[in-house]
N, C-alpha and C positions, 0 to 999 in steps of 0.2 A: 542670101545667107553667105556666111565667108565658107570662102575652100578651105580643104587641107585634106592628105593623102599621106600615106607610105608609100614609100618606090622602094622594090626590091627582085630579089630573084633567085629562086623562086619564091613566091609570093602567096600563093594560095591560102598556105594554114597559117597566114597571119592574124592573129587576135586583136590588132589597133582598131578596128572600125570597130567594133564590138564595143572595146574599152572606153573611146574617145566617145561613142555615141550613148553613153552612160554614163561621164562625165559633164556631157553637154545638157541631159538631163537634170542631174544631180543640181546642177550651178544653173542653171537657164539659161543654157549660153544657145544662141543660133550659129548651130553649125553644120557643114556638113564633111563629114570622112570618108575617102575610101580608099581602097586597094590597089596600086598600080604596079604590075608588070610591064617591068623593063629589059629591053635584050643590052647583052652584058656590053657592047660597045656604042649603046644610045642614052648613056644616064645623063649628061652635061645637053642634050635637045631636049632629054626626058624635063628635066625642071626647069629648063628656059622656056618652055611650052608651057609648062604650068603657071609659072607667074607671067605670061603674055594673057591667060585669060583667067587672071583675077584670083589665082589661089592667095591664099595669104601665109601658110608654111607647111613645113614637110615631115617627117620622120623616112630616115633611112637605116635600111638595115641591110644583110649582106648580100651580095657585097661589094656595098657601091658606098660605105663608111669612110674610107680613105681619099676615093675619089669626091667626095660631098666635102671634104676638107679642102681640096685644090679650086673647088670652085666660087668659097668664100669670100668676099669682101671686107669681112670682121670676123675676127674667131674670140669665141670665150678662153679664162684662162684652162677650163679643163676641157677643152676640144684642142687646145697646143699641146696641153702634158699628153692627152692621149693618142693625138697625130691622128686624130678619128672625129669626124660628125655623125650624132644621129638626131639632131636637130636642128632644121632648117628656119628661121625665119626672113620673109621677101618684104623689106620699106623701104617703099620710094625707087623700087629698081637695085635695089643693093639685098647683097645674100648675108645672113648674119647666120655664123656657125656654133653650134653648143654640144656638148655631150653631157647627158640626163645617168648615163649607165650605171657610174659610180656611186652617184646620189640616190639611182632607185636602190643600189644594192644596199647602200646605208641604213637606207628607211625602212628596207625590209627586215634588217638584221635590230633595229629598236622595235619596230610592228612585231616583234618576234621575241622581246623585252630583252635583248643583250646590247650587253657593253662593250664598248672598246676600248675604252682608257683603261691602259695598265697592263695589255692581253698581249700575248702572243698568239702572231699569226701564219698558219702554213698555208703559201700560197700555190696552189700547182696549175703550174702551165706559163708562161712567158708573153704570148699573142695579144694580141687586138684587144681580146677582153681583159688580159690583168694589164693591161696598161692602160685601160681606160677605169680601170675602178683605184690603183693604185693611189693615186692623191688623197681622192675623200677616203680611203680609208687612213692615212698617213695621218687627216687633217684631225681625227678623233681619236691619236695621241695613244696608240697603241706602243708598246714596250719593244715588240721588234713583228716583222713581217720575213718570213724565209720562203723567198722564192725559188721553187723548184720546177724544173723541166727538164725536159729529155734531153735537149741541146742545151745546154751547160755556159755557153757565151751568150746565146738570148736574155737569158734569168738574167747576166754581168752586163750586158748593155740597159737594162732595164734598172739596174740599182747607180749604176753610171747614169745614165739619163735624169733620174729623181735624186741623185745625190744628196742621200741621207744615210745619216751613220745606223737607224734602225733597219737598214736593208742589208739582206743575205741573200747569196745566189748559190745554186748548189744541182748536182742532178736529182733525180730521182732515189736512184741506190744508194744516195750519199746525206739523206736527208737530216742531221742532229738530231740525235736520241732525246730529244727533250719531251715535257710536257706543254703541250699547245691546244690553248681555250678552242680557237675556232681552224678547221679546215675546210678551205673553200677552192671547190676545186671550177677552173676558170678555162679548163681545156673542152673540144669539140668532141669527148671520147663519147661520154653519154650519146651524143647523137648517131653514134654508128654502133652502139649495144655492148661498148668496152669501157674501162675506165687507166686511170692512172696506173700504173702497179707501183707502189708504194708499201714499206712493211706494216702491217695493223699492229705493230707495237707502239705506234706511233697514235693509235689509237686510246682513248682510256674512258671511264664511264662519265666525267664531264665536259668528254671532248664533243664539241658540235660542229657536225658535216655535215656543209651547203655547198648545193648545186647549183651556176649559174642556171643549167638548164632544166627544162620541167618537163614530163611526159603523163601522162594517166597513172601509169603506176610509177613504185618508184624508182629513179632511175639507176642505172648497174653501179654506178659510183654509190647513190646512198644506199644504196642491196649491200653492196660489200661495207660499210661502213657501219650501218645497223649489225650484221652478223659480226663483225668484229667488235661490239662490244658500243657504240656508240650510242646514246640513250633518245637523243634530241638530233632527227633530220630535215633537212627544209631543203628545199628546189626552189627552181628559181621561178617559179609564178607569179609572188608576192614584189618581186624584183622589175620583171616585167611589168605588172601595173604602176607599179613607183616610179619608176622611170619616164614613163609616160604619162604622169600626173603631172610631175618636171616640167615635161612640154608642156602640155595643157599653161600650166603656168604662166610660163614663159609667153605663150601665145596672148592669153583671155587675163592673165594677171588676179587671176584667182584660182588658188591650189585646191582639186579635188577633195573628195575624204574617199581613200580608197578598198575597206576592208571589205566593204559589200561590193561593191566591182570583183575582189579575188575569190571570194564565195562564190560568187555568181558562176564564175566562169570553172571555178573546184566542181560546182554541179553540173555543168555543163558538160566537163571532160569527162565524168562518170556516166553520162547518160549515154558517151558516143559509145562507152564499150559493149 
């Protein structure tokens, strides 16, 4: 049966084998996934060892994203815009590089029946993750995207990098008092039980805040986004399966159908509490 693995660190409460092995169901694909832990200065032996005995591609996540990029042979165009792989694939000895991020974010925000064309978008945070979703949201022709971060030059090399007249950089405290369809917030606060600080006037009852990231309950950014008035929350769970359907794709050349894979794993998280 063909390889294929995540390599990360730490690695443990990763959800790809679960996913991928649900997928492979789904589609009848022979495969087989799993998890590998990597120490932070062996990722470039870590995948040369893996395609020496026969894997056929990878997912990386953090954070060896950047470095998965240097070790490339062939990069997709949204693994350049994002200066990040989290998709490997190994033919013929050569490493071909992709980034799924952006596109699972997409698909989760239509799985979730919104639009882009024509919206405004407040983006918060600058890093790895809003540069790797920046394009495909770009690509579905939203009205403007305002990128907000605490360091104030990141957001400006990032609207500099994607050089498009719907891009805005701005800090945090300086955010334009407008009305904005979707907030999506793209920073690591969540994971440490903090969020953005941003004014909730900013908020309004058909604004929708999404969370790259997901937890069991929900996370401090959509806690503070629901209590300020926002009516429609999403995490990024539905994001993470998408993205990884992506691969899947890319890999076997047949696209999942993902809703029962995010179910699956919505029950799952409830059951660990």
């Amino acid at each position: 049966m063909d390889q294929y693995c995540v390599f990360g660190n730490p690695i443990e409460q990763s959800r790809s084998p679960f996913i991928h092995q649900e997928f492979a169901k789904q589609t009848q694909q022979a495969i087989i996934y799993h998890k590998q832990y990597v120490e932070l200065d062996s990722f470039p032996q870590a995948v040369k060892h893996f395609m020496s005995i026969g894997g056929k591609g990878a997912n990386v996540t953090v954070p060896f994203k950047e470095q998965a990029l240097q070790l490339c042979d062939q990069l997709s165009v949204a693994a350049k815009q994002a200066s990040a792989v989290n998709t490997l694939t190994f033919i013929d000895g050569k490493i071909l590089g992709d980034n799924t991020d952006g596109l699972g974010l997409v698909q989760d925000l239509f799985r979730n029946e919104l639009t882009l064309r024509g919206r405004c978008i407040l983006l918060l945070g600058a890093g790895g993750a809003a540069k790797g979703v920046l394009l495909p949201l770009l690509n579905e022709s939203p009205t403007a995207i305002v990128i907000a971060n605490r360091t104030v030059s990141k957001a400006e090399q990032l609207c500099h990098q994607f050089n498009d007249e719907r891009l805005y950089a701005c800090g945090f405290n300086e955010i334009p008092q407008q009305s904005y369809d979707l907030i999506i917030n793209a920073t690591s606060a969540s994971l440490s039980g903090k969020y953005p600080v941003i004014s909730p006037q900013l908020i309004q009852t058909n604004t929708v805040c999404y969370d790259m990231v997901y937890s069991k309950q929900l996370t401090p950014f959509l806690q503070w986004a629901k209590a300020n008035g926002s009516v429609t929350v999403i995490d990024g769970l539905g994001m993470l399966v998408a993205q990884a359907a992506a691969s899947f794709n890319i890999w076997r050349q047949c696209l999942p159908q993902t809703t029962t894979v995010i179910d699956k794993l919505k029950k799952s998280l409830v059951e660990e509490n």
